[in-house]
N, C-alpha and C positions, 0 to 999 in steps of 0.2 A: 694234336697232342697225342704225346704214346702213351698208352695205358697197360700198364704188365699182366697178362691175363694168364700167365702161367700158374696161377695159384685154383685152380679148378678149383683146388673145395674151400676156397677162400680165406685160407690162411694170413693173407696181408690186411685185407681188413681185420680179422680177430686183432692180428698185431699191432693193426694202429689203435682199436679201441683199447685192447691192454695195458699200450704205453699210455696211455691219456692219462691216465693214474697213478702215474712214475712207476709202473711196475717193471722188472726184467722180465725175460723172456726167460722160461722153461730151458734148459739145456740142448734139447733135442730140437726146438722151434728155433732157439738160434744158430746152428749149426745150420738149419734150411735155410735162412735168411742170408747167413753167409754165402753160400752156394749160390742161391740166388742175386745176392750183388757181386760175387768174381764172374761172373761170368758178366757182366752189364761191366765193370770195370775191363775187362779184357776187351772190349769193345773201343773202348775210348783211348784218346789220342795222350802222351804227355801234355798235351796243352790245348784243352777241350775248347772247340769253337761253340760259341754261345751268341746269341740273339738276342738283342734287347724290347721289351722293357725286360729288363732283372735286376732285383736289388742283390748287393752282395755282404757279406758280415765277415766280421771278423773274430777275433779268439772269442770261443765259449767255454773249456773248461770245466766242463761239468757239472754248470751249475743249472741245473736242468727245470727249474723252476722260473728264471730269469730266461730262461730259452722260449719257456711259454709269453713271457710279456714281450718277447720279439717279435715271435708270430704274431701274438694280436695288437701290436705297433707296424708292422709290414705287411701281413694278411698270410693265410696257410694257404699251401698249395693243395690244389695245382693252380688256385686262382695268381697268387703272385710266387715268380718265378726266380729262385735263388742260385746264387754262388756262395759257398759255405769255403772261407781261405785258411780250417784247417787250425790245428790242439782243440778238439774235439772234449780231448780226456785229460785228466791229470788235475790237482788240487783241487777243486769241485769234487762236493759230497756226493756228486749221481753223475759220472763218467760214463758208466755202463749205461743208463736208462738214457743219459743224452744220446749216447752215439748211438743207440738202438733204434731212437727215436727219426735221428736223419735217417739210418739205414734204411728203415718201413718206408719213409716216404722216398728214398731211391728207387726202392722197388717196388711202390707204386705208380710214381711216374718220373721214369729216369732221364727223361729227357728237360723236367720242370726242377731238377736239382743236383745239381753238379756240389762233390764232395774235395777240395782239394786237399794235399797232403802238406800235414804243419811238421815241427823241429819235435812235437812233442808223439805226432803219427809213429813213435820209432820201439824198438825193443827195450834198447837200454834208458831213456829218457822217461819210461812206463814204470819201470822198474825202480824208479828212483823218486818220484813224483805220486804215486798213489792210485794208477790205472790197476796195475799187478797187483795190489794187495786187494783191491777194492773186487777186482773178480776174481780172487781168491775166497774172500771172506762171504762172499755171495755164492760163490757156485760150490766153493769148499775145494778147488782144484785148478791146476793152471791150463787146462785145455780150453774156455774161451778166450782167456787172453791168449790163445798162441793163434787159434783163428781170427783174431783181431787183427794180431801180427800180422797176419799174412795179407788182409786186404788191407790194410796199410802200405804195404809191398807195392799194391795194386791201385793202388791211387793214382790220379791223372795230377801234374806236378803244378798247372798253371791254367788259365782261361783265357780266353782272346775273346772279348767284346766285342761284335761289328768289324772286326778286324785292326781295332782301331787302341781300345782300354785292354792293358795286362791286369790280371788278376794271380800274384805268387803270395805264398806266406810270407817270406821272408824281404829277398833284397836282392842285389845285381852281383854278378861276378866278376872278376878282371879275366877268368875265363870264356864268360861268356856272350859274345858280342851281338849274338843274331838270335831271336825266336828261330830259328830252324837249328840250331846248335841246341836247343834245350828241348827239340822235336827228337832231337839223334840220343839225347840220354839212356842210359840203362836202367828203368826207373826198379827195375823189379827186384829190389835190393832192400837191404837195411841202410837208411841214410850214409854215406859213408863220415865220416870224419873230418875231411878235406876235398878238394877241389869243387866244381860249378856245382853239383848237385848238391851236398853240405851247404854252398853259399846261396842258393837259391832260397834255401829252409832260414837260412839263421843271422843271414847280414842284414846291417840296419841304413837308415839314411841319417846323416849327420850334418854339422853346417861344418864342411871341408869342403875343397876344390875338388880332389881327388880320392885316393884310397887313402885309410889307416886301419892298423889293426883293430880286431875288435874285441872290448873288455869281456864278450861273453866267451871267446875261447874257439870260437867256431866262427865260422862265415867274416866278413869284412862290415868295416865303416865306409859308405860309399858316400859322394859328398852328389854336387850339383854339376859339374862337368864331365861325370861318365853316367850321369842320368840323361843330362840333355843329349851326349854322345847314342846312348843305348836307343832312346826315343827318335833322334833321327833316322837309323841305320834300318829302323823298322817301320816307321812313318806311324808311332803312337801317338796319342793325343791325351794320355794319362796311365800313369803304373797307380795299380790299386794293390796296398797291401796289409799285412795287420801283424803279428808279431812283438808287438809291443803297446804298455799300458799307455793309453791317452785319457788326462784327467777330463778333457770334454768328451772324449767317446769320438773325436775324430780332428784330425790334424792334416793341412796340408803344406807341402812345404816348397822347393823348387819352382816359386812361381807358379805354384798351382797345377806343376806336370806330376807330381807326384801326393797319394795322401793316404795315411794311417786309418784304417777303421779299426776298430775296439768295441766287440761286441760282448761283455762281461762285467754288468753294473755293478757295483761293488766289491772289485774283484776280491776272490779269497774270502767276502764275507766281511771283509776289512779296510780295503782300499779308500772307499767312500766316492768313485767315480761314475759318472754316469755312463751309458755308453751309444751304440749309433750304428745303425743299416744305413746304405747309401743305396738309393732308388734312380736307379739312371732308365729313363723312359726314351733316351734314346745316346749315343754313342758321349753325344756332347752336349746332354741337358740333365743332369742327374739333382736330385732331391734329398739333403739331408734328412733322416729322422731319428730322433732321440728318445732314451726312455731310460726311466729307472728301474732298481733295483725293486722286486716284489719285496712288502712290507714284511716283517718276520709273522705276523699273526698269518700270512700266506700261504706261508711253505713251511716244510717238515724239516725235520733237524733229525738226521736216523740215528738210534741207540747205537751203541759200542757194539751192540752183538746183534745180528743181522739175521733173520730167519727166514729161508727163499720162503718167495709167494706163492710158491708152486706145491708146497710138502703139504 
């Protein structure tokens, strides 16, 4: 196991014990942190190969409270070892203190946590959702979110299990026929709009044969015979992906070649869904686990006016 020792005077420990308490990070400490994971993302592949046992999760949202009853339903690393499939940020009351939280343990140990890129990883969808305003109203300025931005940019798009389970946010493209075509991407972008990279992010699975457009505006409705097509061409044995609300916290569908995780119990606060990490201990033995939403007497509910921890 890598252990990142470039923090001589131990910095990433301070930062994990800081987060422990939903606190943000100091402006200055997270601009280090940043540095320190673009350069660990510039390492990595669009489509990071990974080793099993790893449990993987799906949307978290920022509700950072409900992040902690995932760890302690799957275990903290580096003892148990994660794929994170990405909307990190947005509608959830602590965006910031989530995604600080995986960043620390990236760069503690980057090889026991792989960060993938969601629909919501993006400038404009931040901006419209509650990321922007929320490290606005915390830092008083838009210079974290723009370093956000940027290792968003930096995101590795997919995961390869054993060679075997894809792990993407979103869904399949009629672009995209091969894992080595999604190798060739140009990830270091703002999601574009249209073509395979947008539909990697933002298509969904549907009960159709083939394609239909899809109601979100972006990416495709892919049915059962360009899943089964996609899975042969690469010799998978399951697409893992999350992008959408599942009232059990996990759905499988295509005969079981394909399945939703949904990690965001009670999404929005409101939803009332439970949700679910999948624990594959090996390519093709994997373990559901479920958990609820922390009770309100648990977690904090932050005032309208927000005063950094740091003044």
């Amino acid at each position: 196991m890598i252990e990142n020792h470039s923090n001589t005077n131990g910095d990433i420990d301070r930062w994990i014990e800081w987060i422990k308490d939903c606190k943000y990070l100091p402006e200055t400490d997270f601009k280090q942190l940043c540095t320190i994971i673009s350069d660990i993302f510039f390492e990595e592949s669009n489509v990071q190969p990974v080793f099993s046992p790893v449990t993987i999760c799906g949307d978290l949202h920022g509700q950072y409270y409900d992040v902690q009853e995932l760890f302690r339903t799957g275990g903290y690393p580096p003892d148990t070892q994660y794929i994170f499939m990405g909307d990190f940020v947005d509608r959830g009351y602590y965006s910031l203190e989530t995604l600080t939280q995986l960043l620390v343990f990236k760069a503690k140990w980057p090889d026991r946590v792989t960060l993938l890129r969601g629909n919501h990883e993006s400038r404009q969808v931040t901006q419209v959702y509650g990321f922007y305003d929320e490290c606005m109203k915390k830092y008083g300025n838009a210079n974290l979110w723009r370093f956000c931005c940027r290792l968003f940019d930096l995101m590795p798009i997919g995961a390869l299990i054993d060679n075997e389970v894809l792990c993407i946010h979103g869904g399949l493209s009629p672009n995209i026929g091969t894992i080595d075509q999604m190798r060739t991407i140009e990830r270091d972008q703002e999601i574009p709009h249209h073509g395979g990279f947008c539909d990697l992010m933002w298509s969904d699975p549907d009960d159709i044969d083939w394609w239909a457009i899809s109601p979100r505006g972006a990416g495709w409705l892919f049915g059962e015979k360009p899943t089964s097509q996609f899975m042969h061409n690469n010799q998978l044995s399951l697409i893992c992906r999350a992008h959408q609300l599942v009232q059990e916290g996990i759905k499988f569908m295509f005969d079981e070649h394909l399945v939703t995780v949904w990690s965001a119990p009670n999404y929005c606060y409101r939803c009332g869904n439970i949700a679910a990490i999948l624990a594959f201990h090996t390519a093709t033995n994997h373990e559901t686990k479920l958990f609820n939403a922390v009770p309100e007497d648990q977690r904090v509910v932050p005032s309208k006016t927000t005063t950094p921890y740091f003044l």
